[in-house]
C-alpha positions, 0 to 999 in steps of 0.5 A, a space after each residue: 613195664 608197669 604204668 601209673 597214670 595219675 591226677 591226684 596229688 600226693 606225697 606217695 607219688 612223689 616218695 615213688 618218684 624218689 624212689 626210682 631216682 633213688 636207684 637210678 644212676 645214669 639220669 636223662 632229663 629232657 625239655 620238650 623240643 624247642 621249650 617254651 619256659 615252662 618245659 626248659 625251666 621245670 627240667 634245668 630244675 629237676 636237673 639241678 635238684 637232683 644232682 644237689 641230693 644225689 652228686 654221685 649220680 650221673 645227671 644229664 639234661 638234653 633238649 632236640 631243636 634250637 633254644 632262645 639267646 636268652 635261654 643261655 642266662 638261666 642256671 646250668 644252661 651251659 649243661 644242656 646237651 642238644 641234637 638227635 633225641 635216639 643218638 643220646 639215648 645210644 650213646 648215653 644209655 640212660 637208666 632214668 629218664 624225666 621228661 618234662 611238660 610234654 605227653 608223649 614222644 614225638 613232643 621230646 623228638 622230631 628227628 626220630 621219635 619212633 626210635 626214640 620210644 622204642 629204644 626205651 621200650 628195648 632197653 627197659 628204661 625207666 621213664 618218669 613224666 611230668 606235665 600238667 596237660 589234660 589231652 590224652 596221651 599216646 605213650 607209656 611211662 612208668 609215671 605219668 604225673 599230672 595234678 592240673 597244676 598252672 605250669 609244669 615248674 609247679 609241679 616239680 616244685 611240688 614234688 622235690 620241695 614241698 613233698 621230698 624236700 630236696 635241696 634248693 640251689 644257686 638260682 633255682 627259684 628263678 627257674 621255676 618263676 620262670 616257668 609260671 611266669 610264662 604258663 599262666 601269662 602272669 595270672 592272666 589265665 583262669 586257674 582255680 589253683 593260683 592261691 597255692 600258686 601265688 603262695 609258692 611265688 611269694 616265697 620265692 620273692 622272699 627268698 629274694 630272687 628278682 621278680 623283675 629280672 625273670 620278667 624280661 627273660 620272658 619279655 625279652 625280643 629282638 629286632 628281627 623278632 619285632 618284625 615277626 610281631 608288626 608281620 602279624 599286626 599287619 595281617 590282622 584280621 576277623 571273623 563273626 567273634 574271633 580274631 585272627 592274623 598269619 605269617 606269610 610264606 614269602 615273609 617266613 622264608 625271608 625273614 624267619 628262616 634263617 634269622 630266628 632259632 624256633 623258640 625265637 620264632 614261637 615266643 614272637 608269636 606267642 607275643 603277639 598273641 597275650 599282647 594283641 591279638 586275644 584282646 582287640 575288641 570286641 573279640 575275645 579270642 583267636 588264632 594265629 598261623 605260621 608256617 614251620 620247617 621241621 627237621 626232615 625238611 617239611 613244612 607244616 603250618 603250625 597254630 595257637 588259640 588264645 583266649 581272654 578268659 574262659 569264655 570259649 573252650 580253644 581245645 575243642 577247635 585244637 583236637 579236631 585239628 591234631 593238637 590239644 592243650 589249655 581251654 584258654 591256650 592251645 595249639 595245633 598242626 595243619 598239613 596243606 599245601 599252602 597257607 590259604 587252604 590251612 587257613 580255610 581248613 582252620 576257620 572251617 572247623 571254628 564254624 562247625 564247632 563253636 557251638 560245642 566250644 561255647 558250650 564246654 567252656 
């Protein structure tokens, strides 16, 4: 199986990428596990696109892990198959698979991604990747496309609009300004990008969709989301020139476990993360810590960096610590065995490379 990795923009890309779809006729689109809008909006995209050009073909989008309330208000959400990644993959046998904002597998299944991949590889499906992370990525694809764009909804906009020219659909507009909307945390982030950005999300508004609408599907919470929020104004606290704060284990196991999905649970602490805690002053930057159970029964501590502009490169302090993401977003994992010790694990690796991250930025 051949592999092309790339960072360049072009329409001879996106007419490859049609191509493939072209000749596939059992299409598996996937969002990464638990999507944030970006992944659950650039696939119900890709989803929607594809089956208005080509409706003989069989197209099918599938998430592993739990969605937010909300996610069920956006176009073709009643599509969305979800569970074990490897049991669709037996029982469909798909020929194409799109995955979307994510660069490897075990960000598309938690349950058994090993499986996953190799039932892939096994079958020699065709896979086709769309993200615009810069980390390094593990797994292969037969395109892995990546123009550094704001969010991964641009992208696909870029390829299947402005490149290919596949037809809109009912509500489509509103999926991708979803997607930016969340990913550049309303232009808030530094992107050298958002002139190209801003033009697609005027069109859009011209187009008519509700801007206004689309912003409550991403400010939306709920009561016992707020109580996820005010736990972290609680536990604020700092260092030397961040700030920081953490969701306890008594409070996850009472309140979050059985209460929230976890895409109900990370969109509370992303909220507290653009709203508060990257612009208390006089820091400009932190992090958050919150216990995770995963599937298999594990609890890991699971984290986020945030910073006001790009005064501090987050991904320094991230790749040391098993994640990767934006210099100023990012995210990581931290295995212990209890809260405190990941949170001197995590403010270690602050101290011993802060230097660095001041100096990347």
């Amino acid at each position: 199986m051949q592999t092309e990795n790339t960072v360049s923009a072009g329409k001879k890309i996106s007419e490859k990428i049609d191509k493939i779809i072209s000749k596939s006729n059992r299409i598996l689109v996937l969002s990464h596990f638990s999507p944030d809008p970006d992944s659950l909006g650039s696939a119900l995209f890709c989803f929607g696109t594809i089956r208005a050009k080509y409706p003989n073909k069989d197209v099918h989008v599938f998430v592993e892990g739990t969605m937010a309330k909300e996610a069920r208000r956006l176009k073709y959400s009643e599509e969305i198959g979800n569970g074990n990644l490897y049991t669709e993959l037996q029982d469909y046998k798909p020929d194409l698979i799109i995955s979307c904002d994510g660069q490897n597998w075990d960000r598309f299944s938690r349950i058994e991604g090993g499986k996953a991949r190799d039932f892939v590889t096994l079958n020699s499906i065709s896979t086709i990747t769309f993200d615009h992370h810069f980390d390094g990525f593990t797994d292969k694809y037969d395109i892995y496309y990546n123009t550094g764009t704001t969010s991964t909804c641009e992208l696909v906009y870029d390829v299947f609009i402005t490149d290919l020219q596949y037809p809109f659909f009912d509500r489509s507009d509103e999926l991708i300004l979803l997607g930016i909307i969340g990913d550049t945390n309303r232009f808030r982030y530094k992107n050298p990008n958002h002139r190209k950005t801003f033009k697609i999300v005027s069109d859009i508004i011209d187009r008519g969709t509700d801007i206004e609408y689309v912003q409550l599907l991403s400010d939306y919470v709920t009561r016992d989301q707020l109580k996820v929020i005010s736990h972290l104004i609680e536990n604020y606290s700092y260092g030397e020139d961040y700030n920081y704060s953490f969701i306890s284990e008594t409070f996850y196991n009472e309140n979050v476990k059985d209460q929230l999905t976890d895409d109900e649970y990370s969109s509370a602490c992303h909220h507290f993360m653009d709203h508060f805690l990257r612009i208390v002053e006089p820091n400009k930057w932190g992090f958050i810590l919150a216990p995770k159970l995963y599937p298999d029964g594990k609890i890991i501590y699971k984290g986020s960096f945030r910073t006001m502009s790009d005064i501090i490169d987050t991904t320094v302090f991230s790749k040391k610590l098993n994640g990767g993401g934006h210099k100023c977003a990012s995210g990581f994992v931290v295995e212990a065995s209890k809260l405190q010790v990941a949170l001197e694990k995590v403010i270690s690796v602050i101290e011993e490379n802060r230097d660095i991250a001041y100096k990347t930025a």
